[in-house]
C-alpha positions as YAML, in Angstrom:
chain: A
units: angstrom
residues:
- id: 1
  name: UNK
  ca: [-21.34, -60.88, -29.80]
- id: 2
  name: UNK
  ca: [-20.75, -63.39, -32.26]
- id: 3
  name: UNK
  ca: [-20.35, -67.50, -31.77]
- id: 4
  name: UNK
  ca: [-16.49, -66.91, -33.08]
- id: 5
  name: UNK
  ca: [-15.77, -63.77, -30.54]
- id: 6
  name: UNK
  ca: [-17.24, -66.10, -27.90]
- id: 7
  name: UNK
  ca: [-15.14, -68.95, -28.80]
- id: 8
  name: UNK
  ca: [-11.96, -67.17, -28.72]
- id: 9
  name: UNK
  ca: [-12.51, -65.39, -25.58]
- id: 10
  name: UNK
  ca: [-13.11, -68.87, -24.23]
- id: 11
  name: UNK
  ca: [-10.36, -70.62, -25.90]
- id: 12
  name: UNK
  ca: [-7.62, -67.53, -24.44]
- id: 13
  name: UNK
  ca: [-9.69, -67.86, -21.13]
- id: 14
  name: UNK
  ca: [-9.17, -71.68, -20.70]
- id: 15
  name: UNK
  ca: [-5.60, -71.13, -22.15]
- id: 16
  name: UNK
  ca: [-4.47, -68.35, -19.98]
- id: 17
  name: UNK
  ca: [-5.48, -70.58, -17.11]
- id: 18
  name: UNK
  ca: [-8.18, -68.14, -15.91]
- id: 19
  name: UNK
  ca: [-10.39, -70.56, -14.38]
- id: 20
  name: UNK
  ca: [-14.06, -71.73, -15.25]
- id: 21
  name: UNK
  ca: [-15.58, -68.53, -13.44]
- id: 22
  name: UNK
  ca: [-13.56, -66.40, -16.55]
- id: 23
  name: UNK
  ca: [-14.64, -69.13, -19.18]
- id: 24
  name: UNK
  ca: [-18.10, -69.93, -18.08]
- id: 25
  name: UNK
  ca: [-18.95, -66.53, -19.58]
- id: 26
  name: UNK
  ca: [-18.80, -67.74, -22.98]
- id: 27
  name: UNK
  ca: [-19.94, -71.44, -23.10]
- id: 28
  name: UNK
  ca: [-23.29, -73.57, -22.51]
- id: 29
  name: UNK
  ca: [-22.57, -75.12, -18.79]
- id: 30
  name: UNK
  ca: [-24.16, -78.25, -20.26]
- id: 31
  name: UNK
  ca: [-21.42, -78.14, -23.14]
- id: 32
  name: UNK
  ca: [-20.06, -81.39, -23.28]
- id: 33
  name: UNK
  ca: [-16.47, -82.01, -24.31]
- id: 34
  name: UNK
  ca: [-14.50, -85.08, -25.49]
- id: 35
  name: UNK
  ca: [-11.31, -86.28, -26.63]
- id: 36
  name: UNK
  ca: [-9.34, -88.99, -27.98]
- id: 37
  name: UNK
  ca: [-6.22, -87.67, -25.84]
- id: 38
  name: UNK
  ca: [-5.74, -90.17, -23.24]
- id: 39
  name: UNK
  ca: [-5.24, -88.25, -20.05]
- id: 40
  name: UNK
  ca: [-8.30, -86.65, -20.70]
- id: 41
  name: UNK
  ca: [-10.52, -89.50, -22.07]
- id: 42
  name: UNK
  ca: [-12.93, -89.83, -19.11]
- id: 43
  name: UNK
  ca: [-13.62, -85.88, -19.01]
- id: 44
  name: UNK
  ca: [-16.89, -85.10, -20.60]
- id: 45
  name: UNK
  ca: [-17.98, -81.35, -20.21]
- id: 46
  name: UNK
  ca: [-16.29, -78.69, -20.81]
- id: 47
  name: UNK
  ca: [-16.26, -77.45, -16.91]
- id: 48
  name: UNK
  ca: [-14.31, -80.74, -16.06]
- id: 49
  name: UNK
  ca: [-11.69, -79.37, -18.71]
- id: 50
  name: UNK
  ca: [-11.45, -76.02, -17.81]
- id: 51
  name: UNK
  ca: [-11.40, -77.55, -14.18]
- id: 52
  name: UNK
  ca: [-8.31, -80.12, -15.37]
- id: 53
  name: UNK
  ca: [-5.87, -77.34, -17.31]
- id: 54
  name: UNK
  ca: [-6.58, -75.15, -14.24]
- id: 55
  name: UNK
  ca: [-5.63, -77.81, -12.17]
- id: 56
  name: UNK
  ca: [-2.60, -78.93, -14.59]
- id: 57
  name: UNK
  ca: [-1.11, -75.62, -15.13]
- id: 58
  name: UNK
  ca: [-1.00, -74.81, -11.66]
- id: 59
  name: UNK
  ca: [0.63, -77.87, -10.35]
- id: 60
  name: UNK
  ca: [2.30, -79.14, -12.78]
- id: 61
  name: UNK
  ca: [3.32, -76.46, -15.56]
- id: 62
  name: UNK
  ca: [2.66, -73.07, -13.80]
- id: 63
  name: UNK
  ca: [5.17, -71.70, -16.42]
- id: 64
  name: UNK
  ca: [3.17, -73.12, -19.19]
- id: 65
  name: UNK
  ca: [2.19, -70.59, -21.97]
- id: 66
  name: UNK
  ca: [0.71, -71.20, -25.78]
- id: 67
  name: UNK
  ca: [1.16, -69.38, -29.37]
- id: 68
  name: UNK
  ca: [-2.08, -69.21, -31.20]
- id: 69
  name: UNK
  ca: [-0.95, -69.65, -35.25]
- id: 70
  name: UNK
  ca: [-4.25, -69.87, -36.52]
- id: 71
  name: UNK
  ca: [-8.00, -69.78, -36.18]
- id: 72
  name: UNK
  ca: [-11.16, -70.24, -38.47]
- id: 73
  name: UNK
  ca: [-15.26, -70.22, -37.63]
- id: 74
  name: UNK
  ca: [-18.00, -71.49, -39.69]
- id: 75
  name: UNK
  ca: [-21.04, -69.47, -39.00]
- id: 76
  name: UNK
  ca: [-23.55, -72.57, -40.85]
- id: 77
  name: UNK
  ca: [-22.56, -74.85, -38.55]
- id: 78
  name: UNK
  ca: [-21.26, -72.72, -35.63]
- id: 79
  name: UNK
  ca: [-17.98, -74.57, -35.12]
- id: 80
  name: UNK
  ca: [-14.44, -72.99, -34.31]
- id: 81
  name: UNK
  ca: [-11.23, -74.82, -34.92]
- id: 82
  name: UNK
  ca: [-7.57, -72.84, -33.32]
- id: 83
  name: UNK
  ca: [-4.62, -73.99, -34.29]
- id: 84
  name: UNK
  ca: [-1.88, -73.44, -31.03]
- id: 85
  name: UNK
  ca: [1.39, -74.57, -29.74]
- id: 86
  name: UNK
  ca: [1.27, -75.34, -25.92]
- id: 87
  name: UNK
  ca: [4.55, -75.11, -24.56]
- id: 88
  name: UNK
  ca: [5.38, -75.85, -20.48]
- id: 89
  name: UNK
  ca: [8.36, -77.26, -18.23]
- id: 90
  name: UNK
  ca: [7.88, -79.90, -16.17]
- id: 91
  name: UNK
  ca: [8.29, -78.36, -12.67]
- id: 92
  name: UNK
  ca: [6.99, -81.27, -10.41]
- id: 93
  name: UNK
  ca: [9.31, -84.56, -10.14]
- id: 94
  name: UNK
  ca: [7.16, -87.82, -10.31]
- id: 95
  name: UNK
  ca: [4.05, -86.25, -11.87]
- id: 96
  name: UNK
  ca: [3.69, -89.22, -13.74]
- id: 97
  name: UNK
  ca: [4.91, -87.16, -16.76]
- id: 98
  name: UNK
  ca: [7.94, -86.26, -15.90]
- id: 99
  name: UNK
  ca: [11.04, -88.55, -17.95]
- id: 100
  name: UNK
  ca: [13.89, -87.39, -15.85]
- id: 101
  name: UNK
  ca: [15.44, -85.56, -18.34]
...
């Protein structure tokens, strides 16, 4: 298997909302993760994300679902960027996200 099938089988994995059991297959456990996307600054491995979108999509956005446009690997330096459109309703009132519309 290569670094870039690993990454997207991870990527659909944490996307589909499959749960860090399903995406632990194809990451380091000690992988660390971070962000400048405020809801998510104090996360810092990539279990506590998995963990968080698990947690978000199944109270919040169960309906959620994504579009993958794009993806690219670099085998030097083993790095994987997707390009994707996240797309959910709101289906919990007072989720602190929610704008009453």
């Amino acid at each position: 298997m290569t670094g870039f099938y690993n990454a997207t089988r991870f990527f659909h994995a944490c996307e589909s909302v499959k749960g860090w059991d399903e995406c632990s297959k194809y990451v380091d456990p000690k992988a660390s993760f971070a962000t400048q996307c405020e809801p998510l600054v104090e996360i810092k491995t990539v279990e506590e994300y998995v963990n968080w979108m698990t947690n978000f999509c199944e109270t919040i956005a169960p309906e959620g679902s994504y579009e993958l446009h794009s993806s690219a690997y670099d085998e030097t330096a083993r790095k994987t960027v997707f390009f994707a459109t996240y797309s959910l309703r709101y289906t919990v009132e007072g989720c602190g996200m929610h704008r009453g519309r």
